[in-house]
C-alpha positions in Angstrom: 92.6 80.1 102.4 93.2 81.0 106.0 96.9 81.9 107.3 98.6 82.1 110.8 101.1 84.5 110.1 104.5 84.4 111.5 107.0 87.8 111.3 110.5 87.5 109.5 112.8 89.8 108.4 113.3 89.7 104.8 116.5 90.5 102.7 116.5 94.3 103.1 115.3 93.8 106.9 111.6 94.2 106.7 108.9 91.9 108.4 107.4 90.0 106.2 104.5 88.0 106.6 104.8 83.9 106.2 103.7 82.1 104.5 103.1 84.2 101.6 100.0 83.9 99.2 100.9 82.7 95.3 100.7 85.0 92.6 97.0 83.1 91.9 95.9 84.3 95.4 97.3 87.4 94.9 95.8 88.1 91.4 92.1 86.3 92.7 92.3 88.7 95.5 93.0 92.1 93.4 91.3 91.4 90.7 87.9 90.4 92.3 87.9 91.4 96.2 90.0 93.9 97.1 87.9 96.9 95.9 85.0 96.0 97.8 83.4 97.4 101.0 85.2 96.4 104.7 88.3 94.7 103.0 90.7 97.6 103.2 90.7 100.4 105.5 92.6 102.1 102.5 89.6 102.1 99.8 86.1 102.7 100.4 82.6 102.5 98.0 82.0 105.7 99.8 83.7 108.9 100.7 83.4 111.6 102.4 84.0 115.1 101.0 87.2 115.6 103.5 88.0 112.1 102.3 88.5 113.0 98.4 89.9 116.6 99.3 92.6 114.5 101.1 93.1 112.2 98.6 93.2 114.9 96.0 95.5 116.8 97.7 98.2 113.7 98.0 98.0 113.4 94.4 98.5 116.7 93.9 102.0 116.9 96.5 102.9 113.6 94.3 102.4 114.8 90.9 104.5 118.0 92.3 106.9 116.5 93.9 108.0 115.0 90.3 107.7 117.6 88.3 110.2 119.3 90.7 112.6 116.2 89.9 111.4 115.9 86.2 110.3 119.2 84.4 107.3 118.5 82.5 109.2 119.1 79.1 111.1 116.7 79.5 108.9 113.7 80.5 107.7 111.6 77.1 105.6 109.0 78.8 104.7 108.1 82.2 103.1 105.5 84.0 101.5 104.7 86.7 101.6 101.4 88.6 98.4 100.3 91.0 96.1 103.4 90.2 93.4 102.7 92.4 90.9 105.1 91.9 92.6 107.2 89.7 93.3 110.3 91.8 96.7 110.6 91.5 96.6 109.4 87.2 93.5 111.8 87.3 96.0 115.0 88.9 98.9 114.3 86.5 96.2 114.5 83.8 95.2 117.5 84.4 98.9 118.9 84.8 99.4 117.4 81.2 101.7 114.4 81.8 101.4 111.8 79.5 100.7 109.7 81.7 98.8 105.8 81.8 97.6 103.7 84.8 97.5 100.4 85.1 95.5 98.4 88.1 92.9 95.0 88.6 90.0 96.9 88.3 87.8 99.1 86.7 84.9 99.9 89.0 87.2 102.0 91.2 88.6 104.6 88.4 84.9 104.8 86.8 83.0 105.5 90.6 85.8 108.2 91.0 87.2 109.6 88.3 85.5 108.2 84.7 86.5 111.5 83.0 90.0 109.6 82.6 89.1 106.3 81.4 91.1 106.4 78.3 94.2 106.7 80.2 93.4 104.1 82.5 94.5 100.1 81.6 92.1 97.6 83.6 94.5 94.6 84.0 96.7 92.5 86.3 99.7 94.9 86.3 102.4 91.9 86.9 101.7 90.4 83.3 101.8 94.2 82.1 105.0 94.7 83.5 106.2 91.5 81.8 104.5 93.2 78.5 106.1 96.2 78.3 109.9 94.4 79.5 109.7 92.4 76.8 108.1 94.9 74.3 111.6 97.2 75.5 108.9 100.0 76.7 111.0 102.8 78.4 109.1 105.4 80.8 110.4 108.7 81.9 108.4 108.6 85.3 106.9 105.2 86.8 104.5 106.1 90.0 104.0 103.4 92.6 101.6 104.7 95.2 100.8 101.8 98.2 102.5 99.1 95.9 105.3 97.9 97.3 103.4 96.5 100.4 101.3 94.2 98.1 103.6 92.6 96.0 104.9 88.9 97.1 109.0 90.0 96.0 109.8 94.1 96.4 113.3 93.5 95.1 112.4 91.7 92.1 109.7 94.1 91.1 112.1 97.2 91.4 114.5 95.5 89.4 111.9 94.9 86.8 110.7 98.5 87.1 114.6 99.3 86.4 114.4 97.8 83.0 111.3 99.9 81.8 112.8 103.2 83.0 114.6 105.4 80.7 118.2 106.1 81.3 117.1 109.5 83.1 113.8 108.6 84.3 112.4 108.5 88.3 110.4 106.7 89.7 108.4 107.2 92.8 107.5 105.1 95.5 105.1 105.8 98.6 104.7 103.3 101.2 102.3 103.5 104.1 
């Protein structure tokens, strides 16, 4: 389906795009095309080495940057949201969070980063969400890394986020 997008300012005063694609769309589109070659300047089939130092090194300042908030000792169970490739689940592996990722697709973590496979959840992370709300799951860290831009509602997912956080948990969010 082909849009003309128009700009409007949405509840917390940032453009949005209308009209907005369905939740179908949405989940057709990350679960099938997005991690393909020339749809995203974000994600590529191929890096560079300067390419995967970079991204290595963000998920190391993220993964940090939490444990500076969050002491390691004191973090249960982690997750994160939309893990791509798996750097960033990959760095807080290796720092020994107990951490889990959650994204559309597979392909992605296993070109990049197969040694953390077992951590990593290949499915549509809205119905997960919804999962683990009404399973009561609570998370001492949630990690959304270039999320919030691709969700249809930021509002509703942060309050859903809200109810799978523990009472002294962080979460942390990166936009582009």
């Amino acid at each position: 389906m082909r849009y003309q997008f128009s700009k409007k300012r949405g509840m917390s005063g940032e453009v949005r795009a209308e009209p907005r694609p369905t939740e179908t769309e949405l989940e057709e589109f990350y679960s099938k095309i997005y991690y393909s070659d020339n749809v995203t300047t974000t994600y590529s089939t191929q890096y560079t080495e300067d390419e995967i130092l970079q991204k290595k090194l963000r998920s190391e300042v993220i993964i940090t940057s939490i444990l500076q908030n969050k002491p390691l000792n004191s973090i249960e169970s982690a997750l994160e949201i939309g893990s791509g490739e798996g750097f960033t689940l990959n760095t807080a592996v290796k720092l020994g969070l107990p951490i889990s990722g959650v994204d559309y697709q597979l392909d992605p973590v296993m070109r990049y980063n197969p040694q953390i496979l077992e951590k990593f959840i290949p499915t549509d992370p809205n119905k997960y969400l919804k999962k683990l709300i009404e399973n009561n799951e609570n998370y001492d860290v949630l990690i959304l890394q270039n999320v919030l831009e691709h969700v249809i509602d930021p509002e509703n997912l942060l309050a859903k986020l809200k109810k799978i956080l523990s009472p002294e948990g962080i979460i942390f969010v990166q936009i582009p």
